[in-house]
C-alpha positions in Angstrom: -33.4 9.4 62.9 -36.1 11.3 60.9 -34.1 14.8 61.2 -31.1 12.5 59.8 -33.6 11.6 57.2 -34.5 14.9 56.0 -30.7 16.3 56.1 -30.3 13.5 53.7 -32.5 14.8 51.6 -35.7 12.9 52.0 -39.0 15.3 51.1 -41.4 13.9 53.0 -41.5 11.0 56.0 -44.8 9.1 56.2 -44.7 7.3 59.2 -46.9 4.6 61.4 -46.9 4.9 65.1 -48.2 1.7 66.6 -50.1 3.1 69.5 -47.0 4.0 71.4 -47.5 4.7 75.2 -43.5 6.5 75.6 -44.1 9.7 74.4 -43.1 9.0 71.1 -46.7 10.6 69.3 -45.6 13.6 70.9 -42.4 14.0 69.6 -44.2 13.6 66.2 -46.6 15.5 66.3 -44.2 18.0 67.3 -41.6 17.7 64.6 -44.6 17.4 62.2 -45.1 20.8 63.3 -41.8 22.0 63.4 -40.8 21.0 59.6 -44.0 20.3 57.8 -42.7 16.9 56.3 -44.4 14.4 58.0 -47.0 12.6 57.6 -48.7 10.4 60.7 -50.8 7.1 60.8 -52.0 5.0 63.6 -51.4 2.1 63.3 -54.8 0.7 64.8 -53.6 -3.6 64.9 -53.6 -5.3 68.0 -50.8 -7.2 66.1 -47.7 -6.5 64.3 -48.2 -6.2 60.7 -45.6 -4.6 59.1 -45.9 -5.6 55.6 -49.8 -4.2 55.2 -48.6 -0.4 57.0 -45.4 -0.6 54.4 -47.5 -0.5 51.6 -50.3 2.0 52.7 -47.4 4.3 53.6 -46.2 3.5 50.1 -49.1 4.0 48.2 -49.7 7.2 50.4 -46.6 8.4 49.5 -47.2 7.4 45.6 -50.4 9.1 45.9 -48.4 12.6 47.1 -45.8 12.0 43.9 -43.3 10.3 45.1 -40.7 8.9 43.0 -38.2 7.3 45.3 -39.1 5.1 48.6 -37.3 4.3 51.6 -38.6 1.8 53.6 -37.0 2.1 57.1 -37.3 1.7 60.7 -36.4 4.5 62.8 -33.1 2.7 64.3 -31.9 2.8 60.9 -29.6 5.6 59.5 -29.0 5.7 56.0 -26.3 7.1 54.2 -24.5 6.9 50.5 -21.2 5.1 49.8 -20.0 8.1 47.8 -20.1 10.8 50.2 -23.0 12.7 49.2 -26.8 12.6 50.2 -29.1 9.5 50.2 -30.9 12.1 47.6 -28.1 12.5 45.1 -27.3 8.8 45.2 -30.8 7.4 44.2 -31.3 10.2 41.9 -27.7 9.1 40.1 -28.7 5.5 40.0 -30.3 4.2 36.5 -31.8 1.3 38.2 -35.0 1.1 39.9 -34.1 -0.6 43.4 -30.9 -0.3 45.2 -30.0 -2.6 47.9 -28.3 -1.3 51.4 -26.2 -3.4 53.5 -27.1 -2.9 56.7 -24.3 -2.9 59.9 -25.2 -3.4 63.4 -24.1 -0.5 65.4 -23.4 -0.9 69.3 -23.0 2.8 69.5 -22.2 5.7 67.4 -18.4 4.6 67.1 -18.4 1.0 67.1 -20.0 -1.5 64.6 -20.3 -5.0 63.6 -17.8 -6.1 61.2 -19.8 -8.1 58.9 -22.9 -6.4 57.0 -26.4 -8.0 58.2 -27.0 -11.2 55.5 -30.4 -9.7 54.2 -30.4 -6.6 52.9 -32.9 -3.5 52.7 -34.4 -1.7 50.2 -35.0 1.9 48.2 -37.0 1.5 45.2 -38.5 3.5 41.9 -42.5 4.0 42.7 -44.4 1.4 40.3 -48.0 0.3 40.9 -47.1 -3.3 40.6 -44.4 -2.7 43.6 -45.1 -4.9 47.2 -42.5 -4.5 50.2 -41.4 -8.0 51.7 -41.4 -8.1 55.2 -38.5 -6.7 56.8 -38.0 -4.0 54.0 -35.5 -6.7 52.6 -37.0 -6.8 49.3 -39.7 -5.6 47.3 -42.0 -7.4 44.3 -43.0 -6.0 41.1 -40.1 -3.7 40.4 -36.8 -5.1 38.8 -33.4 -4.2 38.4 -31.3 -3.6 41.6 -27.8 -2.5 42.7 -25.9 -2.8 45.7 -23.0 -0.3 47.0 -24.9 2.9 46.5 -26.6 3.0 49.8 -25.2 1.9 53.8 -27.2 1.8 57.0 -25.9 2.1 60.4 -28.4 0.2 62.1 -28.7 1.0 66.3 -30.8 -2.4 67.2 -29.9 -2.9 70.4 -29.3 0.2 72.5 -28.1 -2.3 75.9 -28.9 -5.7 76.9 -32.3 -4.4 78.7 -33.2 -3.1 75.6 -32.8 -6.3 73.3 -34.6 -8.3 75.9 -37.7 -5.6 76.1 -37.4 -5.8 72.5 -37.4 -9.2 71.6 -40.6 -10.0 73.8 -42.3 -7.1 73.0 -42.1 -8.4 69.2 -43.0 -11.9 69.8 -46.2 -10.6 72.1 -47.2 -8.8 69.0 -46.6 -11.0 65.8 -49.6 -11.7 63.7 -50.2 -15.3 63.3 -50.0 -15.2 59.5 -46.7 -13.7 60.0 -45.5 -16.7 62.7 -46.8 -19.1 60.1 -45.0 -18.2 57.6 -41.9 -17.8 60.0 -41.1 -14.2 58.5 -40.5 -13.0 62.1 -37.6 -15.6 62.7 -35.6 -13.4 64.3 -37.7 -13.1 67.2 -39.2 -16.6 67.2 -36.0 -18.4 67.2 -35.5 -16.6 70.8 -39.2 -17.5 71.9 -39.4 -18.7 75.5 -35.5 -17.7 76.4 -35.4 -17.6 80.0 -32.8 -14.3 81.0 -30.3 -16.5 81.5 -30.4 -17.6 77.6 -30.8 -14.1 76.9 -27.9 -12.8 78.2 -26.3 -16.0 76.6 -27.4 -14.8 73.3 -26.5 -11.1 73.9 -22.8 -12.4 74.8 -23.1 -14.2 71.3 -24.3 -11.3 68.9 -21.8 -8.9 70.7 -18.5 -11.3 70.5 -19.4 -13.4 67.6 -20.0 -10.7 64.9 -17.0 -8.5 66.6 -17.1 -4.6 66.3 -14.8 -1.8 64.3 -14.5 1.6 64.6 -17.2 2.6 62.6 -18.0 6.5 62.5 -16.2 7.8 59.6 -18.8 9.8 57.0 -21.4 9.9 59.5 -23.4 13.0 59.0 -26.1 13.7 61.8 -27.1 17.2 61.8 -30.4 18.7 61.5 -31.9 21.1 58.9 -34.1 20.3 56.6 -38.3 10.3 47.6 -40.2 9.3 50.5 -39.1 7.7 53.4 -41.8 5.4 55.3 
């Protein structure tokens, strides 16, 4: 995902690593190494707050010079509409946030066949600017366009991995956040046995349908912010 980022065009990556245990720190640290263009947090909460390591990242980057963000989780691959770079597109665009419709991928050929309902963000730096949660909007900055920008978004790598997922987010959701019911997504599946589970993977995976879904997909490595 981040070498896809940087083939897109993106400078710099500033990303939080919320005390992972897999071995992902040291694949960081190592392609921190290897290109130069990223920059590493901790993120130190015993709770999931996305919203508060968004914006530091944000204002880190701001503070480096950056003039476009990308607000993004690393199962997201971005990519423009047009054909070219993630780069070229915002730097074409005369408006200050564009807005990416974002399609579930099952793998890299097969896809959703509806866009996700809420979409995510890029956005002009401006002091007054404040990510939602989710990356699907962002305060203090106006003007938006859609088509520019598309994600192919790899949630769910197998039904073991949604369930893992799932309960790991629910374990960690701050209880501002489940107040506000911003993490929804994982609430509403709060206290599924596996049975439900699996009743709800069947759903996602045969409701939403899937297309072939690989054409303009660049993933090669080689050398705006992206968070």
């Amino acid at each position: 995902s981040l070498r896809h980022m940087l083939a897109e065009g993106v400078d710099h990556i500033y990303i939080a690593d919320a005390q992972s245990t897999d071995g992902t720190r040291d694949v960081l640290d190592g392609l921190a190494k290897e290109t130069g263009q990223l920059t590493i947090v901790t993120d130190t909460d015993p709770v999931f707050n996305q919203v508060h390591w968004m914006n530091l990242l944000a204002h880190m980057a701001a503070a480096d010079g950056a003039e476009w963000l990308i607000p993004s989780d690393v199962d997201e691959f971005w990519y423009a509409t047009n054909g070219g770079t993630v780069a070229e597109a915002l730097l074409a665009t005369e408006y200050p946030v564009v807005y990416a419709r974002s399609f579930v991928h099952w793998d890299w050929d097969t896809r959703c066949a509806n866009y996700k309902l809420l979409p995510k963000v890029a956005f002009k730096w401006n002091p007054n600017a404040e990510i939602v949660m989710g990356q699907h909007g962002v305060k203090g900055v106006g003007g938006g366009i859609n088509d520019v920008l598309d994600i192919r978004e790899l949630q769910y790598r197998s039904f073991e991995h949604f369930v893992h997922k799932v309960r790991a987010g629910l374990a960690r959701i701050a209880p501002d956040v489940r107040a506000r019911g911003d993490g929804d997504h994982y609430l509403r599946l709060e206290n599924r046995t596996d049975e439900e589970m699996r009743v709800e993977w069947e759903r996602i995976k045969v409701v939403q349908g899937t297309v072939f879904g690989n054409n303009n997909f660049r993933l090669f490595y080689s050398s705006f912010s992206f968070l």
